[in-house]
FILO-754546 format. One record per residue (C-alpha): residue in three letters; x negated, y negated, z negated. Coordinates in steps of 0.1 Angstrom, whole numbers, padded with zeros to 4 digits, always signed. Each point is the difference from the previous one (the first is absolute). Last residue first. Layout:
BEGIN
ALAXYZ ...
END
This chain:
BEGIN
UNK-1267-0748-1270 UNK+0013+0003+0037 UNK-0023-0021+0030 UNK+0022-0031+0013 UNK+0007+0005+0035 UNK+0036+0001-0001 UNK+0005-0030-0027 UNK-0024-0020+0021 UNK+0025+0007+0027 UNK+0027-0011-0015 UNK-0017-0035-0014 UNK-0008-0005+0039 UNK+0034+0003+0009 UNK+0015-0023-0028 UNK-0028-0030+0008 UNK-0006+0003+0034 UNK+0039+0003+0007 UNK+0003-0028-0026 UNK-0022-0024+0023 UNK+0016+0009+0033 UNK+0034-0006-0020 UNK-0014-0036-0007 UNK-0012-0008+0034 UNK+0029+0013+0014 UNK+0020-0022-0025 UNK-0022-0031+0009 UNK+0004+0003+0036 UNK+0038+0000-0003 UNK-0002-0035-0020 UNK-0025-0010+0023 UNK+0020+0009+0031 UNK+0035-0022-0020 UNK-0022-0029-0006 UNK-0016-0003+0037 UNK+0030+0002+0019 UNK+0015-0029-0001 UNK+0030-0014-0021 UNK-0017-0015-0029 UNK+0005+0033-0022 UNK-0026-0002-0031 UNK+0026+0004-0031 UNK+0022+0028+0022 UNK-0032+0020+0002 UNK-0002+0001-0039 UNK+0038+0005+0000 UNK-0002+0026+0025 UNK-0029+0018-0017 UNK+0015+0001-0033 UNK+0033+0020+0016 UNK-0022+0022+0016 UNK-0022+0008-0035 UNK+0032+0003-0009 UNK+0018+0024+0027 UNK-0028+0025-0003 UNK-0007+0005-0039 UNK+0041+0005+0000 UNK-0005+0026+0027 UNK-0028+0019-0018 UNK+0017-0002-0033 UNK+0031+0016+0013 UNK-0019+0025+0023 UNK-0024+0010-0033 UNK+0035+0001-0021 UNK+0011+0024+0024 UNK-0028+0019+0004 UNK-0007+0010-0039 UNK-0006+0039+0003 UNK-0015-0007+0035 UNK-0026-0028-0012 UNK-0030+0014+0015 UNK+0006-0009+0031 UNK+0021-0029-0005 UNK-0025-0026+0010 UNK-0017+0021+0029 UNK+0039+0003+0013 UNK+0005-0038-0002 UNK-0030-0006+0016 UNK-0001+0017+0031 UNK+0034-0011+0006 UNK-0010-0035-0005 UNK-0033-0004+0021 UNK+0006+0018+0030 UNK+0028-0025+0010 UNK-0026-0027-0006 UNK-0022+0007+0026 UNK+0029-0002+0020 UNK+0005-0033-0013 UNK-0034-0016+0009 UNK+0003+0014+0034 UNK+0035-0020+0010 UNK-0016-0030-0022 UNK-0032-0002+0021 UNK+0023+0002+0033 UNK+0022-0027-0010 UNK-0027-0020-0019 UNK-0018-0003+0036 UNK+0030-0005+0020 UNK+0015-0030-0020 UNK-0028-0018+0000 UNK-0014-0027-0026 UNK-0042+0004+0007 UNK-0012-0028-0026 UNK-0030+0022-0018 UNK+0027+0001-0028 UNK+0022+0025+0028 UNK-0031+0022+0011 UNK-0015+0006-0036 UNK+0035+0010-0011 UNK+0006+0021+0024 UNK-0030+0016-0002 UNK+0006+0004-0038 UNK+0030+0015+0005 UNK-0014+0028+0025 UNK-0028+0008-0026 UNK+0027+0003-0026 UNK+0021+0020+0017 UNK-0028+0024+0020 UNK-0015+0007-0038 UNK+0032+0009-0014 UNK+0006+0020+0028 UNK-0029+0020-0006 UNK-0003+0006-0035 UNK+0038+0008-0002 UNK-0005+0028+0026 UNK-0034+0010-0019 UNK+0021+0005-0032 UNK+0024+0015+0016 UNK-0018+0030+0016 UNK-0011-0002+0039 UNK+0018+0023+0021 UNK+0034+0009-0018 UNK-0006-0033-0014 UNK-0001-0014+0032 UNK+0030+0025+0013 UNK+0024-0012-0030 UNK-0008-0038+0003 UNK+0006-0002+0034 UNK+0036-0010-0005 UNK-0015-0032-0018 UNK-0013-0012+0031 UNK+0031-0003+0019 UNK+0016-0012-0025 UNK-0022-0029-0008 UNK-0007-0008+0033 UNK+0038+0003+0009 UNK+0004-0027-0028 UNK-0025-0028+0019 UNK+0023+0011+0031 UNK+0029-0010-0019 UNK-0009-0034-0015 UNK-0009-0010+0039 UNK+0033+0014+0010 UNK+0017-0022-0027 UNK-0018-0033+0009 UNK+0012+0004+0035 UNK+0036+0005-0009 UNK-0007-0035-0028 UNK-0017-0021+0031 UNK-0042+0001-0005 UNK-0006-0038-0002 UNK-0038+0006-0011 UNK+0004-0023-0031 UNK+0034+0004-0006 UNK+0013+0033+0013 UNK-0032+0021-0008 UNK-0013-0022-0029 UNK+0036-0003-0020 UNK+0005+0038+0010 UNK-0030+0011-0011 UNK-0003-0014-0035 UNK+0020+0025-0026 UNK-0007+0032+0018 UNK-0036-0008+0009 UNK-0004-0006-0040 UNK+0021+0032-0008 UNK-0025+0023+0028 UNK-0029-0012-0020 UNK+0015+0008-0034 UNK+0008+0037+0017 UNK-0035+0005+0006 UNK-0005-0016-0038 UNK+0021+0024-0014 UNK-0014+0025+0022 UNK-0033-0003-0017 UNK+0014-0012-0032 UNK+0017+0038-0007 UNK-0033+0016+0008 UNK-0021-0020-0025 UNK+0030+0003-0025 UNK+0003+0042+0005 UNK-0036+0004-0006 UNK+0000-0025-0028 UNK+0021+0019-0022 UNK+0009-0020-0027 UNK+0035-0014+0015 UNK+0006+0035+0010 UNK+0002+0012-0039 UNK+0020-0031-0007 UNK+0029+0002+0027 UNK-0005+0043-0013 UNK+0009-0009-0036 UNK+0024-0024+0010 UNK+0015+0029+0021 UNK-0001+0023-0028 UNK+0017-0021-0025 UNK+0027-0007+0024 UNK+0005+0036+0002 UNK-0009+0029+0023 UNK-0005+0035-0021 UNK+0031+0014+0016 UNK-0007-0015+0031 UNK-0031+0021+0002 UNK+0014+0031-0016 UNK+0027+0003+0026 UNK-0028+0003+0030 UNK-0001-0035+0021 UNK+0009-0001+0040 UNK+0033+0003-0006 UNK+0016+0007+0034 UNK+0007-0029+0028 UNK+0029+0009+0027 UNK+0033-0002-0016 UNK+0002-0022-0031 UNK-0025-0025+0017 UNK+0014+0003+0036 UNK+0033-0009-0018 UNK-0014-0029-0020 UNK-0019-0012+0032 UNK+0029-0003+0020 UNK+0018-0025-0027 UNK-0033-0020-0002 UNK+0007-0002+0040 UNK+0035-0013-0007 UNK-0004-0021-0023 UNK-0032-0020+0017 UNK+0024+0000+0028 UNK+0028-0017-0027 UNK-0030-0019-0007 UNK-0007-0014+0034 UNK+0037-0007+0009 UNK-0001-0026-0030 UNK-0019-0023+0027 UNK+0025+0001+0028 UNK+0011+0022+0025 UNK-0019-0005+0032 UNK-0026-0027-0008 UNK-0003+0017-0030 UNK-0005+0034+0008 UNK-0021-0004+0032 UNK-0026-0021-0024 UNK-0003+0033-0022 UNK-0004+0018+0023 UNK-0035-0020+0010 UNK-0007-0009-0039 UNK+0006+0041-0003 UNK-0018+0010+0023 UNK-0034-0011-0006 UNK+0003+0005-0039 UNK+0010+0040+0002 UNK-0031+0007+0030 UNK-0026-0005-0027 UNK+0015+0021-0029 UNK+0017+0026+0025 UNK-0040+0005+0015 UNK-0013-0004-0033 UNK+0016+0031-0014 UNK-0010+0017+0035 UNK-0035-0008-0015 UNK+0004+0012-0032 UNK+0012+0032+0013 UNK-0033+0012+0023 UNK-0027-0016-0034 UNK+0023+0026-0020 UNK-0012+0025+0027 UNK-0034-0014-0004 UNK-0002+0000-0037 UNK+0027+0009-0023 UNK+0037+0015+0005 UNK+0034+0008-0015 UNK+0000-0025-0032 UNK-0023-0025+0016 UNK+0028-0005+0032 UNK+0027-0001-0022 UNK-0022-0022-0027 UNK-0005-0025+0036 UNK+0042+0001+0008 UNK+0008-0011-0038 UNK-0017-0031+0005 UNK+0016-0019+0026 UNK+0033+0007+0005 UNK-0001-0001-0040 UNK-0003-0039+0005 UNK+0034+0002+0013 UNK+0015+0001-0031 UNK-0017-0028-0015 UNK+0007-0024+0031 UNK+0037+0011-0002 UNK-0002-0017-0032 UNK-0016-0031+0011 UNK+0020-0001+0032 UNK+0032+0002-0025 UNK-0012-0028-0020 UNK-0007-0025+0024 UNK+0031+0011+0021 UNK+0016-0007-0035 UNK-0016-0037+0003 UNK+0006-0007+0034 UNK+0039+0001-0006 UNK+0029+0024+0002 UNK-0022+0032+0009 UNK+0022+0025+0021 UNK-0029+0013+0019 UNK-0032-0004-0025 UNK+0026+0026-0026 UNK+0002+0022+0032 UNK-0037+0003-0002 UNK+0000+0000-0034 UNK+0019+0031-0003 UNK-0023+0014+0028 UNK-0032-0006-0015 UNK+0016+0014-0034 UNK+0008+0034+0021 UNK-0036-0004+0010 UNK-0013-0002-0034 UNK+0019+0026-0009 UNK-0012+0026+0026 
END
């Protein structure tokens, strides 16, 4: 719960900030103590469950992960317009405040006594290392990194191509963002019964395979000098669903054998994630011209890429299986 309590601090800090600079710094530490929002959640889920039922979690875990960022630029927008831009943080504040009681009264230690007795710095250097050789966990970890690398590079160019080179208006921009997210959702709650069904690996298999194959369509279809709105509407809409299988499959295949170290597997994981993002924005950001060409080859190439590890990391697993013993 500290992190959250130091979320909150610097929440209120953002609030009352004199000048841009301390609202720099305070965002930067609340930033920091938010993080833990997202990593701490994923061990939870690998410290009480594995496979298909952890498989069930994660993907409720990406429903409040993927519905958080929709609402809040929309509530977000209310707040301001209504009460003024420091009215945001003392909301931040105030939900940061709920989450600290929920924390101390609703969430049990999920680790035995002997585990955080033995946890250290040391340790978790030792386990940041141990992960960062295991190429299992990497190979997994890239696949949704890039997945989510694709989404980043839609993220950053969209709006300037939807409102300014299609002339979407700004409320009709954000229900065309939205239904792209319901996709993704939608999809992703299916993880639990397809892996119920299916397994995880073939679940990742598959909708690997339907991204990247549906990217590269698009992307065939928009260089061969077809620019419609309607056709990369509906091949993005079935894109991302195939992409809400993707990450919740992955994450719990990545920790799976990683219990006694999940939370510095979840912190890794989501700092692997948000880089190779963050590169692919800036990459993306170098080739924008302001049609949409640039941004569907950037997302191309990151299906294209995570189709590639998937074939990689996946096959490497089951070579491992089949491999006859000594």
């Amino acid at each position: 719960s500290l992190p959250v309590c130091r979320s909150r601090t610097m929440a209120r800090g953002s609030a009352t900030a004199p000048n841009i600079e301390w609202l720099i710094a305070f965002r930067f530490l609340q930033g920091l103590g938010a993080s833990a929002g997202m990593a701490v959640p994923r061990a939870i889920v690998r410290d009480l469950h594995t496979g298909n039922e952890a498989a069930k979690l994660m993907s409720l875990l990406m429903l409040v992960f993927s519905v958080s960022p929709i609402l809040a630029p929309l509530t977000g927008s209310q707040i301001i317009e209504s009460f003024g831009w420091r009215a945001v943080f003392w909301t931040v504040t105030g939900a940061a405040a709920l989450a600290t009681i929920l924390l101390a009264t609703s969430l049990n230690e999920t680790r035995s006594v002997e585990e955080r007795a033995n946890s250290s710095f040391g340790t978790a250097l030792a386990g940041y290392r141990y992960l960062m050789g295991d190429r299992n966990f990497l190979g997994l970890t890239a696949i949704a990194g890039f997945g989510i690398a694709s989404f980043f590079v839609y993220l950053s160019s969209s709006s300037f191509i939807l409102i300014g080179h299609y002339g979407l208006s700004p409320s009709v921009y954000s229900v065309f963002f939205s239904i792209n997210a319901v996709a993704f959702i939608g999809m992703s709650q299916l993880t639990g019964m397809l892996a119920d069904r299916f397994g995880l690996k073939r679940v990742v298999w598959v909708a690997v395979t339907g991204y990247a194959t549906v990217m590269v369509a698009l992307f065939a279809i928009m260089a061969s000098g077809v620019d419609r709105l309607d056709v990369m509407a509906a091949l993005l809409f079935v894109g991302y669903g195939f992409l809400g299988l993707v990450i919740p499959t992955t994450s719990v295949l990545a920790m799976e054998e990683h219990g006694e170290i999940a939370g510095t597997a979840s912190a890794l994981m989501g700092t692997l994630h948000f880089a190779i993002g963050a590169l692919a924005m800036g990459v993306a950001g170098i080739f924008f011209d302001g049609t949409p060409l640039p941004m569907v080859a950037g997302i191309t190439l990151c299906a294209v890429i995570s189709f590639s590890l998937a074939k990689l990391t996946l096959g490497r697993a089951r070579e491992a299986v089949e491999a006859p013993a000594e």
